[in-house]
LOKE-360247 format. One record per residue (C-alpha): residue number from 0; residue in three letters; x negated, y, z negated. Coordinates in steps of 0.05 Angstrom, whole numbers. Example, Ala and Ser with C-alpha at 12.3 -4.5 7.8 and 13.67 -1.06 7.14 Angstrom:
<sites>
fiti,kolgu,px,py,pz
0,ala,-246,-90,-156
1,ser,-273,-21,-143
</sites>
This chain:
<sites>
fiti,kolgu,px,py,pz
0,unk,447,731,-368
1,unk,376,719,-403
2,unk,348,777,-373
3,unk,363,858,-348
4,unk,343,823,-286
5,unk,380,772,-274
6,unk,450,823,-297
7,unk,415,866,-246
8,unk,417,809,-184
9,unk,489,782,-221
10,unk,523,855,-207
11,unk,492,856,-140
12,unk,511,799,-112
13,unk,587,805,-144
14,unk,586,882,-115
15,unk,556,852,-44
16,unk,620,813,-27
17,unk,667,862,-31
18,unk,615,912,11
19,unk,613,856,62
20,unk,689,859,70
21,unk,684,939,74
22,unk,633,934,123
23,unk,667,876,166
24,unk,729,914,165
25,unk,695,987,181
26,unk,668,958,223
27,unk,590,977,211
28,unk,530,922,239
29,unk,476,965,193
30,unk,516,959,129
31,unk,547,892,139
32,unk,471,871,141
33,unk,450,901,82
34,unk,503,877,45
35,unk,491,810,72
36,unk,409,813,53
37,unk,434,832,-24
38,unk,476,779,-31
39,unk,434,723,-5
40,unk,381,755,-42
41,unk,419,763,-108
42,unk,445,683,-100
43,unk,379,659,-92
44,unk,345,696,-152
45,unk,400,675,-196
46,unk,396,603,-180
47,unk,319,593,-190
48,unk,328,627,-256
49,unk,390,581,-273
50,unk,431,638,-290
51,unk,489,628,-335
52,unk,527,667,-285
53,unk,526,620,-226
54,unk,537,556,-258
55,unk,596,581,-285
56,unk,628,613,-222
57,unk,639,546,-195
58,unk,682,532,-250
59,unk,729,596,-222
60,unk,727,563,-140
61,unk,666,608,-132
62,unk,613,561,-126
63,unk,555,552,-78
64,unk,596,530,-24
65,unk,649,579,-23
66,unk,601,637,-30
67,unk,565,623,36
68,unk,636,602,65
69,unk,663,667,48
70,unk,607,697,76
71,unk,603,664,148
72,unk,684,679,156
73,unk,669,765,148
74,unk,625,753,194
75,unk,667,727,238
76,unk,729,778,214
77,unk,658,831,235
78,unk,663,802,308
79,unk,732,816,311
80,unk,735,889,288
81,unk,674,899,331
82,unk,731,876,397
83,unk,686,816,405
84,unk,738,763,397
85,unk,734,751,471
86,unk,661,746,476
87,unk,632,679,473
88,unk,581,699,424
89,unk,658,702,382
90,unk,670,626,401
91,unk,587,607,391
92,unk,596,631,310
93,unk,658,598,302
94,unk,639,529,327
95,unk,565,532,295
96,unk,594,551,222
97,unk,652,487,234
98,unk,589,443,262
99,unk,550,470,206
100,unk,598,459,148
101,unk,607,382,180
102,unk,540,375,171
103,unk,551,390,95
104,unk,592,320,79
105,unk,541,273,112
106,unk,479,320,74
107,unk,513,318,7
108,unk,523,239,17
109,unk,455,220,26
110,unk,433,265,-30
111,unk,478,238,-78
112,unk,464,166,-50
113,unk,396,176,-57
114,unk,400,206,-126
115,unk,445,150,-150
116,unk,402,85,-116
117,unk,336,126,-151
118,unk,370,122,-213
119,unk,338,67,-263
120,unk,380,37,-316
121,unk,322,39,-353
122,unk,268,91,-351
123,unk,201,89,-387
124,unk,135,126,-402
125,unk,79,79,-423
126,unk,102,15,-399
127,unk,75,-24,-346
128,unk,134,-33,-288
129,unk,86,-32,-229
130,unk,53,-95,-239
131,unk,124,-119,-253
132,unk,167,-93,-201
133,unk,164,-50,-140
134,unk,189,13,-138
135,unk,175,63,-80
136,unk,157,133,-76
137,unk,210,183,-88
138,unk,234,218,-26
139,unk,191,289,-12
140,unk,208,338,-76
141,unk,223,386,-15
142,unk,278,348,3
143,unk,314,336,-53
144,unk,310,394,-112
145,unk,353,439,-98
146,unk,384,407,-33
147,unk,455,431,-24
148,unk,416,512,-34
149,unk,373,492,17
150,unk,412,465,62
151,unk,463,523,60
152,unk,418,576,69
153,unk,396,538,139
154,unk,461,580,159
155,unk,406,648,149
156,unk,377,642,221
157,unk,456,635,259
158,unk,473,698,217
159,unk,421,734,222
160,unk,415,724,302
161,unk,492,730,311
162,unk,482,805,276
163,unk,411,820,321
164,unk,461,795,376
165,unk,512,850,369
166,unk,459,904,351
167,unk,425,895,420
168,unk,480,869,454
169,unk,442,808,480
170,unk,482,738,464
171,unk,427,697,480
172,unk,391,725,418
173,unk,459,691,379
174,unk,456,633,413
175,unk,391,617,402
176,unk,397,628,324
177,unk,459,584,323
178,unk,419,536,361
179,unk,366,527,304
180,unk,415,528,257
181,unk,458,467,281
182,unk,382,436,302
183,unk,356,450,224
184,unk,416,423,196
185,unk,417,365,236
186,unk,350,342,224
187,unk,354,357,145
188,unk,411,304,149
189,unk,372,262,193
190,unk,302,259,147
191,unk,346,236,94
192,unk,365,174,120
193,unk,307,122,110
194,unk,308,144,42
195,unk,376,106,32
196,unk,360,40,62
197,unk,312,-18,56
198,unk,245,-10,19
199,unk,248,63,11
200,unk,297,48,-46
201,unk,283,18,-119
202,unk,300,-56,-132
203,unk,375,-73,-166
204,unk,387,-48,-248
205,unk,384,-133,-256
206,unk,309,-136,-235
207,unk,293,-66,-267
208,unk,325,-104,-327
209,unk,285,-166,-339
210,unk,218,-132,-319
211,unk,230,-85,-374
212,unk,247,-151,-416
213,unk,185,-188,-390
214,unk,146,-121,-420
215,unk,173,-126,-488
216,unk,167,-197,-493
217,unk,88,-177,-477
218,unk,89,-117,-523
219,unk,123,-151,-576
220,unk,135,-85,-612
221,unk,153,-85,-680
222,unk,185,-9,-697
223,unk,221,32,-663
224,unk,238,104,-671
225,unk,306,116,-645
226,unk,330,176,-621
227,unk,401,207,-591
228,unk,412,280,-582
229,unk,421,336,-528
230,unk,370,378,-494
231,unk,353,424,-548
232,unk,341,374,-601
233,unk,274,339,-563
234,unk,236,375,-617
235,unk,271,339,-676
236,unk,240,267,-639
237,unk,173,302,-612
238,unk,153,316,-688
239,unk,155,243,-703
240,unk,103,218,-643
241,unk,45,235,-669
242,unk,63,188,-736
243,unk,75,135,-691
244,unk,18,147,-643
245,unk,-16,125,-720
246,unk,25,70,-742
247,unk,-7,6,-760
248,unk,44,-33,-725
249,unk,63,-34,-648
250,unk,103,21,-643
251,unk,165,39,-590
252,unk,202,95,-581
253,unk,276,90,-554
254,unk,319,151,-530
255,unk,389,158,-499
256,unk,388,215,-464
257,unk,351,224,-394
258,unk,345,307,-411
259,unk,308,284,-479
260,unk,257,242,-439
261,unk,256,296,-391
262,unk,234,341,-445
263,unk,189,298,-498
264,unk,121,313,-508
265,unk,62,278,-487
266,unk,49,210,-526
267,unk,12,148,-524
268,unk,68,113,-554
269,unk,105,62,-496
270,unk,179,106,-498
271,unk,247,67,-470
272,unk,302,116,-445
273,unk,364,75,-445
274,unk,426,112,-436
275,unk,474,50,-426
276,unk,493,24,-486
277,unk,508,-43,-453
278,unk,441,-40,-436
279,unk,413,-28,-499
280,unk,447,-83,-535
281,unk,427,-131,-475
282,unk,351,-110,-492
283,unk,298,-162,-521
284,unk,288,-132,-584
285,unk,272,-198,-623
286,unk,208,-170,-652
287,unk,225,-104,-678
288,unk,227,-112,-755
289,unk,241,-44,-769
290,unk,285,11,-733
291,unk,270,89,-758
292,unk,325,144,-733
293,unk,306,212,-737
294,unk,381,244,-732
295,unk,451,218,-750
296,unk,495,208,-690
297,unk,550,164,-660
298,unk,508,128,-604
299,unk,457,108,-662
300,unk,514,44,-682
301,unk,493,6,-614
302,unk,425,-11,-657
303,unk,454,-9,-726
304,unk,490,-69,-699
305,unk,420,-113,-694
306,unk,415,-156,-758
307,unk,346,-177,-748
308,unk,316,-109,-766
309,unk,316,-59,-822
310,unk,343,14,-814
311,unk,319,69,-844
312,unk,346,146,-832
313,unk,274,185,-830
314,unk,313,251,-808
315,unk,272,316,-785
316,unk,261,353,-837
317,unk,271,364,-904
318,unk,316,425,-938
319,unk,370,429,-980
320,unk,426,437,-922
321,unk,485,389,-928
322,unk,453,361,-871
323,unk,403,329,-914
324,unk,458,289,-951
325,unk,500,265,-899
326,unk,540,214,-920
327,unk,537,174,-860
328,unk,458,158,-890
329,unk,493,100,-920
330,unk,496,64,-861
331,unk,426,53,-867
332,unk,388,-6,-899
333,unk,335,52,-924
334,unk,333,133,-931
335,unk,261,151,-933
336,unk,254,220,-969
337,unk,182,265,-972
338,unk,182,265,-1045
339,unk,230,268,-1116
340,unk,270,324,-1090
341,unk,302,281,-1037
342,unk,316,219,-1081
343,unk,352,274,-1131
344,unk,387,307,-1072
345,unk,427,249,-1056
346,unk,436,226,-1134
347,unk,464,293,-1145
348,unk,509,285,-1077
349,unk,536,228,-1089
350,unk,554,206,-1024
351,unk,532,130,-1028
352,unk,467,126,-1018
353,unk,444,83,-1076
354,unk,377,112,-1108
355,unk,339,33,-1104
356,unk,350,58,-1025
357,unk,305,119,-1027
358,unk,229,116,-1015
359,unk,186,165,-1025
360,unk,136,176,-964
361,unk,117,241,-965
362,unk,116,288,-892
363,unk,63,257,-845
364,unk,76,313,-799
365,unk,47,369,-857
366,unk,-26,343,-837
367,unk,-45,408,-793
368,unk,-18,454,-852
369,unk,-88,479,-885
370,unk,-84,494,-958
371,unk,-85,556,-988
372,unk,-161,589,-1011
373,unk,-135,649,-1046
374,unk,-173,706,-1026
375,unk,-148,781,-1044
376,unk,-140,825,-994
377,unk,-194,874,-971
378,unk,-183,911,-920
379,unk,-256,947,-922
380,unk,-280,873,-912
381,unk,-236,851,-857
382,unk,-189,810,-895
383,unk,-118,844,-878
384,unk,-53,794,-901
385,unk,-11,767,-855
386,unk,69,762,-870
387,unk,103,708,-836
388,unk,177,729,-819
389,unk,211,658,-796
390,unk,286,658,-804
391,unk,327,597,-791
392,unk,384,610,-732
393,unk,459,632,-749
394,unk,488,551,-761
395,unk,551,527,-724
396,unk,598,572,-772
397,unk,597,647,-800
398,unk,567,630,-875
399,unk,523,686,-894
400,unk,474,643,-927
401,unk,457,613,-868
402,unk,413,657,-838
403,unk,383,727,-861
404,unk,372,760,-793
405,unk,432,789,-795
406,unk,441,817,-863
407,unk,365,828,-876
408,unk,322,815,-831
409,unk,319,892,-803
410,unk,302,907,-884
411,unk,252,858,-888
412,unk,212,880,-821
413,unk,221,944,-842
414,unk,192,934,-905
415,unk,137,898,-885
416,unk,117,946,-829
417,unk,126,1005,-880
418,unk,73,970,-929
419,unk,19,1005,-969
420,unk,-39,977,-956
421,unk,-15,950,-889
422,unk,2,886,-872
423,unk,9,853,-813
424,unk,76,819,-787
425,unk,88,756,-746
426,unk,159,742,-727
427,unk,182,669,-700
428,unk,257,671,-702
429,unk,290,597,-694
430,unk,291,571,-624
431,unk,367,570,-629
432,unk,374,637,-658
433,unk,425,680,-619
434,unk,452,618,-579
435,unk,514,618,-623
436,unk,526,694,-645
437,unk,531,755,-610
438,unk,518,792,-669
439,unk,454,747,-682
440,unk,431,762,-616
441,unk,434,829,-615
442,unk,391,833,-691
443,unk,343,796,-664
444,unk,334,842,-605
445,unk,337,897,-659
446,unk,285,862,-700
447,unk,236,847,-634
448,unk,244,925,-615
449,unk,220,942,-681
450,unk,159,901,-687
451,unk,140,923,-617
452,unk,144,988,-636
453,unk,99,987,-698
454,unk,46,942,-659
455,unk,41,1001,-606
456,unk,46,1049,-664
457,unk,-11,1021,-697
458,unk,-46,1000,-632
459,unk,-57,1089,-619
460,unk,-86,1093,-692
461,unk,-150,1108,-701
462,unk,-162,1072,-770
463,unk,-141,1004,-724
464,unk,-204,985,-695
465,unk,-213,939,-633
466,unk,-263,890,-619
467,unk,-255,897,-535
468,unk,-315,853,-522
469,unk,-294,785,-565
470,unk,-209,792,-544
471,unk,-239,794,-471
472,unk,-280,728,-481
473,unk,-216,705,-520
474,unk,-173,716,-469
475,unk,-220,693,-412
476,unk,-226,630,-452
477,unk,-150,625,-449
478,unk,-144,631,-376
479,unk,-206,588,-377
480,unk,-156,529,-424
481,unk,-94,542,-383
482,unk,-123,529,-323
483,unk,-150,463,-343
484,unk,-92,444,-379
485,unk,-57,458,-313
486,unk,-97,408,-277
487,unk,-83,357,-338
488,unk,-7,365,-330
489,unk,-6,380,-260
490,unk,16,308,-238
491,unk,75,302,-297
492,unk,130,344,-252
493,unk,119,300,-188
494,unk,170,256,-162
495,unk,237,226,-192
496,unk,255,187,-255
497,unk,238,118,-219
498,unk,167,143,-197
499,unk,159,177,-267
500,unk,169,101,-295
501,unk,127,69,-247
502,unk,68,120,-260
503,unk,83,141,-331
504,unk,29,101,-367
505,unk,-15,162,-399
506,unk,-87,174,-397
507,unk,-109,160,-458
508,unk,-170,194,-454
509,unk,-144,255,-410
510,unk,-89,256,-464
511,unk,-146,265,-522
512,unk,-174,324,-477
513,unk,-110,352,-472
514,unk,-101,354,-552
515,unk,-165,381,-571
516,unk,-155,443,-514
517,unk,-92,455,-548
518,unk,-135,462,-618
519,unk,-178,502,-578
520,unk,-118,545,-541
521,unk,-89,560,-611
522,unk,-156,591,-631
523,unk,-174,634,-571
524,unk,-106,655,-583
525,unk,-115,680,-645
526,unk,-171,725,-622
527,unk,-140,750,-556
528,unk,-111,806,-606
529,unk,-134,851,-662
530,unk,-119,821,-733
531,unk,-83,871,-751
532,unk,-25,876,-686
533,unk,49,854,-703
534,unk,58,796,-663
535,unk,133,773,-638
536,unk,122,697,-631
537,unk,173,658,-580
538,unk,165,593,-537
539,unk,132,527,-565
540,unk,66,554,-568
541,unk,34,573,-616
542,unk,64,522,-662
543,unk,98,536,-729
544,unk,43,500,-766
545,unk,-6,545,-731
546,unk,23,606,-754
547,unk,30,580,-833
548,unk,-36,574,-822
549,unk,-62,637,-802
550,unk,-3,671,-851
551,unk,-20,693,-922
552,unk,55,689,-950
553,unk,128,669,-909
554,unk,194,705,-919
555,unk,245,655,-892
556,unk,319,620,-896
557,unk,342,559,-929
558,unk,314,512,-881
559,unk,261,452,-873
560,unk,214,509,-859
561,unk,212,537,-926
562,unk,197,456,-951
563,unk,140,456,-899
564,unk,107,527,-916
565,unk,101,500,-989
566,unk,49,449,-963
567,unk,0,505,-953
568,unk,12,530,-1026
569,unk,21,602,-1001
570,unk,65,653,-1040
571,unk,135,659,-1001
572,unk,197,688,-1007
573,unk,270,671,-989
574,unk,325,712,-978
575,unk,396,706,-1002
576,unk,429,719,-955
577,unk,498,695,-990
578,unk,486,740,-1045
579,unk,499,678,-1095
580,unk,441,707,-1145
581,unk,378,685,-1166
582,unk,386,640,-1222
583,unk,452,608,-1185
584,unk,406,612,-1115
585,unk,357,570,-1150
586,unk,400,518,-1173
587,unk,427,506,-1117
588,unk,374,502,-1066
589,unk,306,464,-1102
590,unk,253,501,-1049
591,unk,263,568,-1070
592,unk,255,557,-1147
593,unk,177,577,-1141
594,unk,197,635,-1091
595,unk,207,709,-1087
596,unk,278,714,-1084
597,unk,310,772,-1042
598,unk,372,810,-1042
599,unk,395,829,-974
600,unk,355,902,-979
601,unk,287,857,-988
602,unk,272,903,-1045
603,unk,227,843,-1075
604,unk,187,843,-1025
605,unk,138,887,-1069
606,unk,132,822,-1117
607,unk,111,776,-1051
608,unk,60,829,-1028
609,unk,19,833,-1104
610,unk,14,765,-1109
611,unk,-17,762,-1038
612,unk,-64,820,-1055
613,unk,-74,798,-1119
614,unk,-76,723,-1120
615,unk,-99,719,-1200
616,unk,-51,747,-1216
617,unk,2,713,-1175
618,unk,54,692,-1230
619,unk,84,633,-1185
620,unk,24,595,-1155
621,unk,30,546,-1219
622,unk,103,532,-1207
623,unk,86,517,-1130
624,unk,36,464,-1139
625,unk,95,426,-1184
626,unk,150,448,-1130
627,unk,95,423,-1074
628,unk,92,351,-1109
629,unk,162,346,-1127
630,unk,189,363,-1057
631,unk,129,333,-1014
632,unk,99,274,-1057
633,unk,23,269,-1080
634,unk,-33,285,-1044
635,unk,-64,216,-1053
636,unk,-52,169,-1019
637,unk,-35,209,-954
638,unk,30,207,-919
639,unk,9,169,-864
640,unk,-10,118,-920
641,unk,48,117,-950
642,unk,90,117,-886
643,unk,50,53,-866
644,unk,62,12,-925
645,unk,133,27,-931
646,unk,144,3,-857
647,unk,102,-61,-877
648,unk,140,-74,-935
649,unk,207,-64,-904
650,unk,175,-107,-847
651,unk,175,-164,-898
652,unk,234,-152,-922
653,unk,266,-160,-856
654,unk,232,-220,-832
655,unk,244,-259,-905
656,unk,321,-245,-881
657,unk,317,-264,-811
658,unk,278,-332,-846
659,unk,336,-345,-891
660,unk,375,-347,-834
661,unk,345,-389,-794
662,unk,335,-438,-857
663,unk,419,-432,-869
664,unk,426,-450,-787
665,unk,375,-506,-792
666,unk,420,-547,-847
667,unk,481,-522,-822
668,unk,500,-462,-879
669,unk,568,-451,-883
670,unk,593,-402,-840
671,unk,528,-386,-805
672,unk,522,-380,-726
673,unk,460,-385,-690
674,unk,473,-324,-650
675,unk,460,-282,-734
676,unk,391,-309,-721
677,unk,370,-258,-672
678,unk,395,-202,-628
679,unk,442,-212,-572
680,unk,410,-228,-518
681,unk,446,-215,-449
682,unk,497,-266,-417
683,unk,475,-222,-357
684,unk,423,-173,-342
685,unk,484,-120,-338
686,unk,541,-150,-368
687,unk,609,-134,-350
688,unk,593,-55,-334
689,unk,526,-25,-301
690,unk,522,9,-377
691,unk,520,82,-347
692,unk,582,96,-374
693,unk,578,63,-445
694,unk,559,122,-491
</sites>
């Protein structure tokens, strides 16, 4: 359900029903009412929250619809009982619910018409369309989120003046609610209309086509990170955008997937949603030289199939999960690793990927991690350490080594809150943690209760001092950066997909101000709490990085998390979840051989602590700095360095082929077509299909 409220409003409004059928057959006005205000009440909480619970009774003949159906015919079985089936208010509720529910096919048209004709074939952020083609504004947002909800509950005002009818025995009362509620739904249906018809709607997919064409003809861009995935994989293409947004070559981002345009993050880079795969191949991508794909999946063959450019698999992280030898990586012309451990990874794999195919480039995304000053802990000076707890989620089946929140993670919170000299705890569980597993779930909630118990624990001891006066300018200063980042982002929910193209070319400079408020956010809040207060950390913000870097040591999972945290050169510790042990651990998984291993009672946590308190005598920090170059690279040149000049050289590489070609064309090379020369370009703008179906 997501929340005790929305099981709350979920019982309620499955209770109300059969209370409305008591009451209709009773028959009682007063509780029929009540029973009627719960469940329109209940209905509507649930569907602004997007309840699990509603979306899925439609799948059962319970949806929307039927709901408010169900509820309009015990009213009408109410009238009845109440010896009213000769009145005409009987006859008034009867023909306004069957005028109503006509109304219904003609609203749900136009909204779906309207929905459909709004829909580009191509939608963009970052590209000039206006100056290309005209597209109109969307329709009000009034009108269409949430339209078939709002047009059902017009039906509020006949029910509720059909019931104030019989209560005071007055029909006109009925009447006159049945009256706005034929009047309402007609003119709902009515407003609609323009929107379908004439200017009010965009121009055909063909012209959306070549003026997105005619703008990469212009932009001439030259790579392109690719990108396919479902909703809650955004992050794994929002970590690459700020490496292109510092590229030295034009850079363009292409998704699939409306929902993942729906949920990237704010760049400067020009991004191409193309969900149509006819589409895509039908693109003008002549230019690109080199194509970068940050996850392996089936849609990514529709631009593996463009000769003129090199591919490289980038991925989005970097661990020592079979997912980081998959042998589908073959497919690509490159696999660019962070360092030595990812070249060995696949030599020891062997799944195809020949080793003159890796290059090293090292993680441009590990910029905001701030290396380690070891400083021991005083707690007399101020300095208390911070533990990082950030477990990796449960995985897709039930191996124990794939996560330690439910094995260990109680152990390890417990042993961290328990510490002598305290310590304080953060705890940023996986975004997907719980999503799969019941049993994850419900340790998680275990582990949150816990921390929020020791924070209020420690929060009513004395020896826990408060600075009042600098949290309340830190969180005034928060309100202060929300506000304005409010007014920054204010205009990115308004209108639909085609306006969001037409308008979506950023602010470059508001876009600056919006980064630097975020470095500023992330600081005030740092200091809206005592250093010292366990801290459960959820949501996007504050970012992972952000927490590495106000964390004196990590316990974690195996996971692309543990290969970031060794950036910072911070002690860490990993648990074993699988109970393999530690020398066989080791082998297997490179990022824990300069960690704290931990058996599944986190008894080793004592080790991780010393060497935090104690960083002299910290036995491991040598073997980190060789773990942090094998696994990440050198520190000179920079990532972004090295990611530049392996795009350039694979740039050459690309267009030295695309040369030869041409050259073998020019003379007439034996089986060589012009059309190898350079991407297909369309017969048609569309081709055979509209592409909204070619996945």
């Amino acid at each position: 359900m997501g929340s005790a409220a929305e099981l709350a409003a979920a019982v309620l409004m499955v209770l109300g029903f059969p209370c409305l059928m008591l009451a209709a057959l009773v028959p009682s006005v007063p509780a029929f009412t009540a029973a009627a205000a719960v469940t329109y009440l209940a209905d509507h909480y649930l569907h602004r929250r997007g309840s699990y619970l509603v979306n899925r009774l439609s799948k059962v003949r319970a949806g929307l619809s039927i709901r408010f159906l169900i509820r309009q015919l015990l009213l009408v079985l109410l009238l009845a009982r109440l010896s009213l089936a000769d009145n005409l208010i009987y006859y008034g509720a009867i023909a306004c619910f069957i005028a109503f529910y006509g109304l219904q096919a003609p609203h749900g048209a136009l909204t779906t018409l309207i929905r459909n004709r709004r829909r580009m074939p191509v939608a963009t952020r970052n590209v000039d369309l206006a100056s290309r083609v005209r597209i109109p504004d969307a329709p009000p947002r009034a009108l269409t989120h949430r339209a078939a909800e709002k047009m059902l509950h017009l039906d509020l005002v006949a029910v509720g003046g059909i019931l104030l009818a019989v209560a005071l025995d007055s029909a006109v009362v009925g009447f006159v609610g049945i009256g706005i509620t034929v009047a309402l739904g007609l003119a709902y249906v009515l407003v609609l209309v323009p929107y379908v018809r004439g200017r009010r709607i965009p121009p055909k997919a063909e012209q959306v086509l070549v003026a997105v064409d005619d703008w990469l003809r212009e932009y001439r861009p030259e790579t392109v990170l690719y990108f396919s995935g479902s909703k809650d994989s955004a992050y794994q293409v929002n970590m690459w955008l700020e490496t292109m947004e510092q590229m030295d070559t034009r850079p363009l981002v292409i998704l699939r997937e409306r929902v993942i345009l729906a949920n990237l993050a704010p760049t400067t880079v020009p991004v191409v949603c193309v969900p149509g795969g006819v589409h895509l191949m039908n693109l003008d991508l002549s230019t690109v030289r080199v194509a970068l794909y940050a996850a392996n999946v089936g849609k990514n063959i529709h631009l593996l199939r463009v000769p003129t450019m090199k591919h490289v698999f980038i991925g989005h992280g970097d661990s020592d999960k079979l997912a980081s030898v998959n042998p589908f990586s073959k497919a690509y012309d490159e696999v660019w690793t962070a360092g030595r451990a990812g070249r060995d990874r696949y030599a020891i794999a062997d799944v195809g990927v020949r080793d003159e195919d890796i290059v090293e480039v090292g993680r441009p995304q590990l910029a905001p991690i701030e290396t380690w000053q070891a400083t021991a802990a005083d707690p007399a000076g101020g300095h208390r350490p911070t533990v990082l707890y950030a477990p990796t989620w449960e995985g897709w089946d039930d191996n124990p080594g794939n996560t330690s929140i439910l094995l260990a993670g109680e152990n390890i919170v417990k042993r961290l809150i328990a510490a002598d000299p305290a310590v304080r705890v953060l705890y940023k569980p996986h975004p997907f943690t719980g999503t799969r597993s019941a049993q994850a779930d419900a340790a998680h909630q275990r582990i949150t209760a816990l921390i929020e118990q020791a924070a209020a624990e420690r929060a009513a001891d004395p020896r826990f001092t408060v600075d009042t006066a600098a949290q309340d300018r830190a969180r005034a200063e928060l309100v202060r950066m929300e506000a304005r980042q409010a007014d920054l982002t204010g205009g990115t929910g308004k209108g639909d997909e085609a306006e969001a193209s037409r308008d979506g070319v950023i602010d470059v400079a508001l876009h600056e101000e919006t980064a630097r408020l975020r470095v500023e956010w992330n600081t005030a809040y740092w200091n809206s709490f005592p250093d010292w207060e366990h801290r459960v950390i959820t949501g996007a913000e504050p970012r992972l990085y952000d927490c590495f870097n106000v964390s004196d040591a990590m316990v974690s999972d195996i996971s692309s998390v543990v290969s970031d945290f060794i950036a910072s050169g911070k002690p860490y510790a990993v648990t074993d979840s699988a109970e393999l042990g530690a020398e066989e651990f080791k082998r297997q998984n490179t990022a824990v051989r300069a960690a704290v291993i931990l058996s599944n009672d986190a008894a080793g946590l004592a080790e991780l602590l010393e060497a935090v308190r104690d960083p002299q005598a910290d036995p491991l920090a040598g073997e980190r700095g060789e773990l942090k170059r094998y696994l990440l690279g050198p520190d000179e040149p920079t990532s972004i360095d090295q990611f530049n000049a392996a795009v350039a050289q694979l740039a050459r590489k690309a267009e030295t082929r695309n040369l030869g070609q041409e050259s073998r064309t020019a003379v007439g090379g034996p089986d060589v077509e012009p059309a190898d020369a350079l991407p297909a370009q369309a017969a048609s703008a569309t081709g055979e299909t509209d592409g909204t179906g070619a996945n």
